[in-house]
C-alpha positions in Angstrom: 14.8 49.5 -36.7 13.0 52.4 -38.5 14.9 52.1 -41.9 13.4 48.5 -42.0 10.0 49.8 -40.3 9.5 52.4 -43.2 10.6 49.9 -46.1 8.4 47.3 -45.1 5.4 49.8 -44.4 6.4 51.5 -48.2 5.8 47.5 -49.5 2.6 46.7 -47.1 1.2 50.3 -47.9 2.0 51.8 -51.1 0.3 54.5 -51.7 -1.6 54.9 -49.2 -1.4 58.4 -47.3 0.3 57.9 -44.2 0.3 61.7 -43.1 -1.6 64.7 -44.6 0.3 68.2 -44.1 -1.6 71.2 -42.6 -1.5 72.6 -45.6 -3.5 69.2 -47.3 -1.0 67.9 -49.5 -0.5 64.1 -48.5 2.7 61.8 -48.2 2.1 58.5 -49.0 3.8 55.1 -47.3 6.1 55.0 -50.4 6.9 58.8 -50.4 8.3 58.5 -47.1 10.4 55.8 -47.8 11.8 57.6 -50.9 12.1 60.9 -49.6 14.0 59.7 -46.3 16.2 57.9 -48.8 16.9 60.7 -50.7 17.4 63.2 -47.7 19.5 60.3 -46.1 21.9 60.5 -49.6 22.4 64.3 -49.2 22.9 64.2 -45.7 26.1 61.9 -45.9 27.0 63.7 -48.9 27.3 67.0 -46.3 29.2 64.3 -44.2 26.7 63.2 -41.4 28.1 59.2 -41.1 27.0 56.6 -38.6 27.1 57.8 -35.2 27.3 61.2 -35.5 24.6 63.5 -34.0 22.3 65.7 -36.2 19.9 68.1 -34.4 16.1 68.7 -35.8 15.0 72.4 -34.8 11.7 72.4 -37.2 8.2 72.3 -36.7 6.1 69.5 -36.1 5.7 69.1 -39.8 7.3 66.8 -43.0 10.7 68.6 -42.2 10.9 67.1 -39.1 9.5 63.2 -39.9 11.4 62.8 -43.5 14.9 64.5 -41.3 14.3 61.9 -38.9 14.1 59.1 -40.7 16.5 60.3 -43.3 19.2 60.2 -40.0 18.1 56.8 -39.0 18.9 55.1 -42.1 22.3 56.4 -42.1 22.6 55.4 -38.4 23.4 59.0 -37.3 21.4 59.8 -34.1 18.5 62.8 -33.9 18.7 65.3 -30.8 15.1 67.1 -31.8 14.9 70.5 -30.1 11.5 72.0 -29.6 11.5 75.1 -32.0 8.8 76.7 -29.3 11.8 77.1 -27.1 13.6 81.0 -26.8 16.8 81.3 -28.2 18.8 81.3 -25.2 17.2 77.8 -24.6 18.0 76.4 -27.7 21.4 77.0 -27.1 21.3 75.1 -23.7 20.4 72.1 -25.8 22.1 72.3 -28.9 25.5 72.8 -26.8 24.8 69.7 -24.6 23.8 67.5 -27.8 26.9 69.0 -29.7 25.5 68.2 -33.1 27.6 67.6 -36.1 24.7 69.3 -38.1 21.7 71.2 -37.5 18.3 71.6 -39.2 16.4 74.4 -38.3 14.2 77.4 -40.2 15.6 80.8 -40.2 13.8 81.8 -37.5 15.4 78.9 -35.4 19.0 79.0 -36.5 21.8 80.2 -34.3 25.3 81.4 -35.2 27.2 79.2 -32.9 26.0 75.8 -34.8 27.0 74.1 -38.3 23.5 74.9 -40.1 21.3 73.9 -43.2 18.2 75.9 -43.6 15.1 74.4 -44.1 12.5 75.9 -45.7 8.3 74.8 -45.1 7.3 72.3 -48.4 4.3 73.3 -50.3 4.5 69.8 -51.9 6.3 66.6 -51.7 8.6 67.5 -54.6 9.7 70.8 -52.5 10.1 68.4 -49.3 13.7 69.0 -48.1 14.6 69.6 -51.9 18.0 71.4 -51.6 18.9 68.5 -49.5 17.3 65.5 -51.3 19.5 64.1 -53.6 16.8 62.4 -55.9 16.7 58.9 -57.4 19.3 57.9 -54.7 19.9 55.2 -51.7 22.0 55.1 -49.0 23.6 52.1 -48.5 22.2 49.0 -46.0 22.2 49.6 -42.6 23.3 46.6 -40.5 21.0 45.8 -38.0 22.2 46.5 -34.5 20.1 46.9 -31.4 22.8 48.9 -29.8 22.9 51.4 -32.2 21.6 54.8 -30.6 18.7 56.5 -32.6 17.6 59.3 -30.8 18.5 61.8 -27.8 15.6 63.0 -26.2 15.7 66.4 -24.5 13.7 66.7 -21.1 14.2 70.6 -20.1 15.5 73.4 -22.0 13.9 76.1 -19.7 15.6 75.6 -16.4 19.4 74.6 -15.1 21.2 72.2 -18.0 19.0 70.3 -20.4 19.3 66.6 -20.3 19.3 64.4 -22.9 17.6 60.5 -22.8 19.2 58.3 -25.0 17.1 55.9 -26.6 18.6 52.8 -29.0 17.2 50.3 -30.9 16.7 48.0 -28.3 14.3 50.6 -25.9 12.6 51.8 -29.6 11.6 48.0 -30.5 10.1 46.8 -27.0 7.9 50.3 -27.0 7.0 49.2 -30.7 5.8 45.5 -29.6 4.1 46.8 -26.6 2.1 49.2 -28.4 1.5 47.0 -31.8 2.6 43.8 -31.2 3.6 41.6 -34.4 0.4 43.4 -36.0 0.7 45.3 -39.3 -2.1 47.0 -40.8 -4.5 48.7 -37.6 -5.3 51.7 -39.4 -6.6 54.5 -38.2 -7.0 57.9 -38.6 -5.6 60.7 -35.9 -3.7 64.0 -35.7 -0.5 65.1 -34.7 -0.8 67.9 -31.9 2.1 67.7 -29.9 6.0 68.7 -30.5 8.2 65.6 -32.8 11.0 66.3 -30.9 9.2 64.7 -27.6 9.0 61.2 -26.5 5.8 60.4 -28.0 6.7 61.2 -31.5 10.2 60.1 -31.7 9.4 56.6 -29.7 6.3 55.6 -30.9 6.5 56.3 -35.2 7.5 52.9 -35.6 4.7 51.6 -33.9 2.2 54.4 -35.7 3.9 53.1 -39.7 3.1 49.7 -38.9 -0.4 50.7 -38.3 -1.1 51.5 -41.6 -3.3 54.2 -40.5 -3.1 58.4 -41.2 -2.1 61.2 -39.8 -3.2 64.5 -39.8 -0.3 67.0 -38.7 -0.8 69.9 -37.4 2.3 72.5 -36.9 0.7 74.8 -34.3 -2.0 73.1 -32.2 -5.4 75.4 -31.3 -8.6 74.0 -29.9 -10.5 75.2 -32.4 -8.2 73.9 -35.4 -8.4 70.4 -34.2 -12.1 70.3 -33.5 -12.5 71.7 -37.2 -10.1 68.9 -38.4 -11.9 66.2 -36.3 -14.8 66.7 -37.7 -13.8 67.5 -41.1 -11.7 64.6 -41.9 -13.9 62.4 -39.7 -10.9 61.0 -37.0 -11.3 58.4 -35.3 -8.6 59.1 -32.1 -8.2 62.0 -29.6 -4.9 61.5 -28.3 -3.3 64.7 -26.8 -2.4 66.2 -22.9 -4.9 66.8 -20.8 -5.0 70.9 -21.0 -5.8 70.0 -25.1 -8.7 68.2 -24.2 -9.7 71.0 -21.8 -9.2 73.8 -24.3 -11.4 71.9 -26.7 -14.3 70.8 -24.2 -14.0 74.9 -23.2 -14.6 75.8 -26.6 -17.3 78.2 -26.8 -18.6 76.0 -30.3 -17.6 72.4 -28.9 -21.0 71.4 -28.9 -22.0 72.9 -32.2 -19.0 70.0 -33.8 -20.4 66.9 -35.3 -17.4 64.7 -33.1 -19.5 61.1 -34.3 -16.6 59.9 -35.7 -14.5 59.8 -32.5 -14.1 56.3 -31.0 -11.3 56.5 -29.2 -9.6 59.3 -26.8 -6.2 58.4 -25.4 -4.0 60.8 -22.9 -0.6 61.3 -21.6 1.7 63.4 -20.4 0.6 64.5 -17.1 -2.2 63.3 -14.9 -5.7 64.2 -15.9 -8.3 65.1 -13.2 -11.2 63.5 -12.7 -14.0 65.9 -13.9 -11.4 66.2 -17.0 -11.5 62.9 -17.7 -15.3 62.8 -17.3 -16.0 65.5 -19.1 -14.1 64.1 -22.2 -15.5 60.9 -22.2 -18.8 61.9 -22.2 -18.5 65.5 -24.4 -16.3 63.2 -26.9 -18.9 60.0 -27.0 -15.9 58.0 -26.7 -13.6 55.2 -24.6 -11.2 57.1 -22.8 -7.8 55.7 -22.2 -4.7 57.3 -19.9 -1.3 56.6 -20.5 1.5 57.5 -17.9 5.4 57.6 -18.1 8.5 59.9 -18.3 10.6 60.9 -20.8 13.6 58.5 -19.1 11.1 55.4 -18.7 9.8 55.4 -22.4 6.7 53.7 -21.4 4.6 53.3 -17.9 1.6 52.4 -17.3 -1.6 53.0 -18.8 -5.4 51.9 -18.6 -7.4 50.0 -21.6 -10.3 50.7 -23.4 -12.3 47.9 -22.1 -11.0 48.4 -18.5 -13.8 49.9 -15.8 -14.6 53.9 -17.0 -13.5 54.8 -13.1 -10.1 53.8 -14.0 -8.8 56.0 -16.2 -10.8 59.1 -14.2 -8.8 58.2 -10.8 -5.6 57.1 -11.7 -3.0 56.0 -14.2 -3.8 52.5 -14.1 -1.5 49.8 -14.1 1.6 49.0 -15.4 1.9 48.2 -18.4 3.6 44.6 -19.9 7.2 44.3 -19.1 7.2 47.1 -16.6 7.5 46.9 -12.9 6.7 49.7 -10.8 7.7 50.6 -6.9 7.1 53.7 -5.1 10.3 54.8 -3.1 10.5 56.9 0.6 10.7 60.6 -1.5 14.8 61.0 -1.9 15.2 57.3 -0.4 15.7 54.2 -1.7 13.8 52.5 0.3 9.9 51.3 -0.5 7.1 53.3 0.5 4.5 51.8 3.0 1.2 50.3 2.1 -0.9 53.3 1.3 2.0 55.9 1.6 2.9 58.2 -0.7 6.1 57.3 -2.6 8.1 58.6 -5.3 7.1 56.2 -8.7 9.9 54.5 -10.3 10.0 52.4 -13.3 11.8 49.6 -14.9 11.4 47.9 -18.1 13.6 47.5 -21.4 12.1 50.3 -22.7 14.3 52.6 -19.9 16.5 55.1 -21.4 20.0 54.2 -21.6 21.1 57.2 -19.8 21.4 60.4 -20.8 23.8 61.7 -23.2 27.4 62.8 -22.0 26.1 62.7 -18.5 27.2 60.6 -16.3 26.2 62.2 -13.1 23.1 62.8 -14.0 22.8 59.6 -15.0 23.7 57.9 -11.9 21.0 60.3 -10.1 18.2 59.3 -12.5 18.4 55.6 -11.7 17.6 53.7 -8.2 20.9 51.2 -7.2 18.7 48.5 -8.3 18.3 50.2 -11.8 14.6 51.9 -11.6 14.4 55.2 -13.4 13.1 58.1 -10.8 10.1 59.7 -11.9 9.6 62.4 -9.9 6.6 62.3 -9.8 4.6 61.4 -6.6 1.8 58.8 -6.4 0.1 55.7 -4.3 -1.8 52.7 -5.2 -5.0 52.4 -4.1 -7.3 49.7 -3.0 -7.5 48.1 -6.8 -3.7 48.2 -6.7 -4.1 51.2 -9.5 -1.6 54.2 -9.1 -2.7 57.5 -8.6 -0.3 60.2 -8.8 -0.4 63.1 -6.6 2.1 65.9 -7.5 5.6 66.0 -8.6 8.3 65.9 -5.5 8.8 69.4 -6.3 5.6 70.6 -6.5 4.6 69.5 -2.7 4.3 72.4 -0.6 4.1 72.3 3.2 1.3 73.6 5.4 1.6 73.6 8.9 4.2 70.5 8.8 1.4 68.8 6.8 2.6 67.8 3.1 0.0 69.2 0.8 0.3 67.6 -2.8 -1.4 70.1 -5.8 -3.0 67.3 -7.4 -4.7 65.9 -4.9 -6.7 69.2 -4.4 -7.0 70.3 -8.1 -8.9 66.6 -8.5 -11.4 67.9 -6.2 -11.8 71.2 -7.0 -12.2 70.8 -11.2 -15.6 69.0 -10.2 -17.1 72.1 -9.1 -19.4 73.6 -11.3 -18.2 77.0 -12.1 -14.6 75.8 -12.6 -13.5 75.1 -15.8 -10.0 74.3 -14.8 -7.8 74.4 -11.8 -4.4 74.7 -10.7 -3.3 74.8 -6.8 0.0 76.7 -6.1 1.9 77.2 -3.0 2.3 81.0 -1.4 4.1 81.7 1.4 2.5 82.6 4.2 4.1 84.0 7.8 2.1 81.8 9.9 1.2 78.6 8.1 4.7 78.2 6.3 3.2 78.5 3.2 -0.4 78.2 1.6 -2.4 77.2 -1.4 -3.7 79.8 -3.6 -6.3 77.9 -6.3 -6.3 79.4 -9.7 -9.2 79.1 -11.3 -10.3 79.3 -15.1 -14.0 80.2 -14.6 -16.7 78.6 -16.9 -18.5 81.3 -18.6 -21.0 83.2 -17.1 -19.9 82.4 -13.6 -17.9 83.9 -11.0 -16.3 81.2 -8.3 -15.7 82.2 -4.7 -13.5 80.8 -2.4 -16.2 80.0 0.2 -17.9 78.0 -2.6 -14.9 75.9 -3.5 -13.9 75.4 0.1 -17.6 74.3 0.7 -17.5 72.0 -2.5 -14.5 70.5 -1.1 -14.4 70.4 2.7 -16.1 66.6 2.9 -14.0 65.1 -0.1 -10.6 66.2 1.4 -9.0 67.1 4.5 -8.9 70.7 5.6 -5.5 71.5 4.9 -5.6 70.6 1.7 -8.0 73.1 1.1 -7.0 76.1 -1.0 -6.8 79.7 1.2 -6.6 82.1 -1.6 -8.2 82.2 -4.9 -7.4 84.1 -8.4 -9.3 84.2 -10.8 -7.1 83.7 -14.3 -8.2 83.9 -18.4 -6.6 80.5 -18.6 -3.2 78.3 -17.3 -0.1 79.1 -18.9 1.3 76.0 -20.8 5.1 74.8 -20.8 6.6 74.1 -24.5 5.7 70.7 -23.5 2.2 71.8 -23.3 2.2 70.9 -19.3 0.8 73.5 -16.6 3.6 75.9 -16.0 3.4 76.4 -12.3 6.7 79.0 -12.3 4.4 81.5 -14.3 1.6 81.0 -12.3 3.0 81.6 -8.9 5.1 84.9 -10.6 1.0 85.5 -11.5 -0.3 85.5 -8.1 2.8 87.3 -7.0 1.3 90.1 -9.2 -2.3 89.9 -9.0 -4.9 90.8 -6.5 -6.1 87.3 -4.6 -8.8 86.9 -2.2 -8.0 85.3 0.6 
């Protein structure tokens, strides 16, 4: 699907820039096409063949888009490892996708793996040059929606790494649901998040056929996206929430001509409602959630012309094609009307399972073939879903479930928090409570009698947080997700009022 994808985009498109490098120099609809052929040549001629596994340990960046599609049109299969991840992480990953060839920088090679270095471009004739073999084509792929494409890894900093595989089949469907039949959207947006993720590797078929441009950016900062929204004049925000928190935080935010911005889309973890307030209104622009899982491929999601209150309380609804039920946590069976449940998801864009993993891959799936989330949610009166936690992050308070999220969406509303994140300490009388970790906005100094006062008529009592701490900021995950294990080893270490 992507060797066609790029061709035809290379025909519709030309030379039009479809991606602009951090360091300016642009790659045009054409250049793609010719560079991935080229890279796809040199590849086979180090003998990567059809259905062998190559693993991507670069940068978001050129590298890692031309090596990506340069696999695809030899119908090899890309395992993209996050090059944020420590060594002894990369290692998890690389040994469970047991490559046939790795491309990584020097500073992400390892010993143990069959390696060819890739050094950063400072032009398209540098792209991937010692492995380009120029002026050439690999031979036509046949078409075959079988085929595997991509393995995409879901944790390389706990227990064993998983990998999701995702075919042509699951890579198409996510392509017509975002696009449709349409060529030619345009466009023009960053790249701010890792390639080797599900957004990235799912969704660049659907972004080519767009016709639009793409900034990238190899290392994400507030401050370097607001200076590239404004000076290239973007038109889309699309990033997880703690990015759109960093840049409303910024101490110059408001000093950024942001006119341009139509259009703010986010994923990959609930956003709370003063979040999601906040950016609609500091941004001028529709605000759009999207929700899913690495396994599902796609979720659910709100529009741009739906109410504004949906996308502030919950993840909307599901999207074309999926179904959704909320399972008894660790059951099969449904949750009651206005129970919490554990969300599941169907639809043909559902990983096919995870690679070499057959246990796993039994656990991930309900008997009648709904991927597990994990994560926790309800649907309200509207028949919307709003999440509340992940299974694992529900702590318990005095036999009373207490879910992070639900708290945290209270709490980030109060004026002298600029972000919030609820953990669970373990307390010898209550079983364990929650200790609220608070980023405070500048100039002010919140106290836990203030937060529980803010909150004591918008949620129940127990949910209320019985220690506070104040922190410079919360600690992101490679993934760029709240990283809850740091925070609680935090608190374990620093003075909290209680």
């Amino acid at each position: 699907m992507l060797p066609n994808t790029v061709s035809e985009a290379a025909r519709r498109f030309g030379d039009r820039n479809a991606y602009v490098t951090e360091a300016g120099w642009p790659l045009t609809y054409v250049d793609l096409d010719r560079c991935s052929d080229e890279a796809a040549v040199g590849l086979a001629s180090r003998g990567v063949a059809e259905g062998d596994c190559v693993a991507i340990v670069l940068p978001p960046g050129p590298e890692f888009l031309v090596s990506y599609l340069a696999i695809a049109k030899l119908g090899a299969i890309t395992a993209g490892v996050n090059d944020r991840l420590a060594a002894p992480e990369r290692q998890l990953v690389l040994a469970k996708a047991d490559p046939k060839l790795v491309l990584a920088t020097t500073d992400t090679a390892l010993d143990d793996f069959p390696t060819e270095l890739v050094e950063a471009a400072d032009s398209r004739n540098a792209l991937l040059a010692d492995l380009r073999a120029h002026y050439e084509s690999p031979p036509p792929l046949q078409q075959d929606p079988n085929r595997t494409v991509a393995i995409i890894f879901t944790s390389g900093t706990t227990g064993t790494p998983k990998g999701a595989v995702y075919k042509n089949s699951q890579l198409a469907f996510i392509t017509r649901t975002d696009v449709g039949d349409a060529w030619d959207l345009g466009g023009r947006a960053f790249t701010g998040t890792s390639y080797a993720h599900l957004g990235f590797v799912t969704k660049l078929a659907g972004n080519l056929r767009r016709g639009g441009v793409n900034f990238m950016m190899t290392r994400w900062s507030a401050e370097a996206c607001l200076d590239l929204l404004e000076r290239e004049k973007l038109t889309t925000v699309a990033g997880v929430p703690p990015q759109l928190a960093l840049m409303l935080r910024h101490p110059k935010f408001s000093e950024y001509d942001l006119s341009s911005v139509e259009y703010i889309v986010t994923g990959g973890g609930p956003i709370t409602p003063g979040l999601a307030d906040q950016a609609r209104i500091g941004f001028g622009a529709k605000l759009a959630s999207r929700y899913s899982c690495t396994e599902a491929g796609i979720g659910l999601g709100t529009a741009f012309d739906d109410p504004l209150e949906d996308a502030i309380v919950s993840v909307g609804r599901p999207l074309a094609g999926v179904e959704i039920s909320l399972r008894r946590i660790g059951e099969e069976g449904l949750s009651a009307p206005g129970e919490v449940g554990e969300v599941c998801l169907r639809s043909p864009a559902c990983m096919s399972g995870y690679w070499r993993d057959t246990e796993a891959t039994a656990t991930a799936f309900t008997t009648d073939g709904f991927v597990r989330t994990g994560d926790l949610g309800l649907f309200d009166d509207r028949n919307r879903v709003r999440l509340v936690g992940r299974s694992k992050e529900m702590y318990v308070r005095g036999g009373y479930n207490v879910y992070p999220v639900e708290s945290e969406a209270v709490l980030c509303l109060h004026p002298d928090v600029a972000a919030v994140a609820v953990v669970p300490k373990t307390d010898p009388v209550m079983g364990e409570i929650g200790v609220a970790c608070v980023v405070a906005r500048a100039g002010t100094t919140p106290t836990l009698e203030s937060l529980r006062a803010f909150a004591v008529d918008r949620i129940a009592k127990y949910k209320l947080p019985e220690a506070i701490v104040i922190v410079p900021d919360l600690p992101l995950t490679p993934g760029d997700k709240i990283d809850r294990k740091v925070l609680a080893e935090r608190i374990s270490k620093t003075p909290i009022i209680s």
